[in-house]
Steps between C-alpha positions, in 0.01 A plus 500: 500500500136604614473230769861668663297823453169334641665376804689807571190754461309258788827492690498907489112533615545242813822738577380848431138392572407764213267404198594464148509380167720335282425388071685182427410199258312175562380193377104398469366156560565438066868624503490850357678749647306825620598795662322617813513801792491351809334781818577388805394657899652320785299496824696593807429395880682475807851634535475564109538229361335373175212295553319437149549654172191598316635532109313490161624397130396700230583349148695796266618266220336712272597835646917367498376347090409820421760750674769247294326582190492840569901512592550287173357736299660807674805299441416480128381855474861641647692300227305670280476816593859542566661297198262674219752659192211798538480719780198488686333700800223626705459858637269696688243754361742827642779359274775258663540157456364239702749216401719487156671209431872511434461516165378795489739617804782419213335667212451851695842501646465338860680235628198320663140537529505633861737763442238640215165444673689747760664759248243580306244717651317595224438301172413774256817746615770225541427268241278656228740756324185652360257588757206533196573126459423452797221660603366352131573170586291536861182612296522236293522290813180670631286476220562102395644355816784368288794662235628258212930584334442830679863665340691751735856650559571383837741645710830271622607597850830626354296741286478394182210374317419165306131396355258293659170268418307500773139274600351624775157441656310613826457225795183536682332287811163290414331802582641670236711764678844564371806359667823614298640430153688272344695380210753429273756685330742417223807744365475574142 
């Protein structure tokens, strides 16, 4: 497949006389396969026409390892987060969510996780019923970072209410500066 793409790259830079790059797999000298970026800058002369291409390999076996890894795991992380019998979710420091999973879309009354991220505005006056829980539960936040079977009466989006467990804890950056929340919550 890469030599079709190979040949057809060089076939476009003698045409277009435009430089380029293509990534596509090789072979070394001891039969492993590696994956390199091949630059390439065509020298033009008379009438336009390609004399020489000037090109350079760079090897990003590595790099292409590691982005796999990385979509693997992302891969592994969705599954996850989205088949979980808890619901779980991440919002912002001025109260909406981030992402919920559809769990918790389910448990509060939405039909999928989208539709809630974009209906509820504010945390503490659409889903806490009581906004002293509320406002107790984001102290508690403050002062230990994290909150342990923190009980509530939760609001469904028809209106009625239903108890909650909730763990919560505060994301930060390596340099310590807070992100947004997130957590886990189970109805009781």
């Amino acid at each position: 497949d890469d030599t079709v793409r190979f040949f057809d790259f060089i076939k476009n830079v003698l045409t277009t006389a435009e430089a380029g790059s293509l990534e596509c797999r090789t072979f070394i000298k001891q039969g492993a396969e590696r994956c390199i970026r091949i630059f390439v800058r065509p020298q033009v002369g008379e009438g336009n026409r390609v004399t020489t291409i000037i090109g350079a390999i760079q090897d990003i076996t590595e790099r292409k390892q590691a982005e796999e890894s990385l979509r693997v795991a992302e891969a592994d992380y969705r599954t996850i987060f989205e088949g979980a019998p808890l619901g779980i979710f991440q919002s912002t420091v001025d109260g909406r969510f981030k992402k919920v999973n559809q769990t918790m879309a389910e448990m509060y009354g939405y039909r999928s996780s989208s539709e809630m991220i974009a209906d509820v505005k504010s945390i503490a006056g659409q889903i806490y019923s009581q906004p002293m829980s509320h406002q107790k539960f984001m102290r508690l936040l403050a002062e230990h970072g994290e909150v342990f079977g923190y009980e509530s009466l939760d609001r469904h989006k028809t209106g009625s209410t239903f108890w909650t467990s909730t763990n919560a804890h505060m994301v930060k950056n390596k340099s310590g500066e807070f992100l947004y929340y997130e957590g886990f919550v189970i109805d009781i």
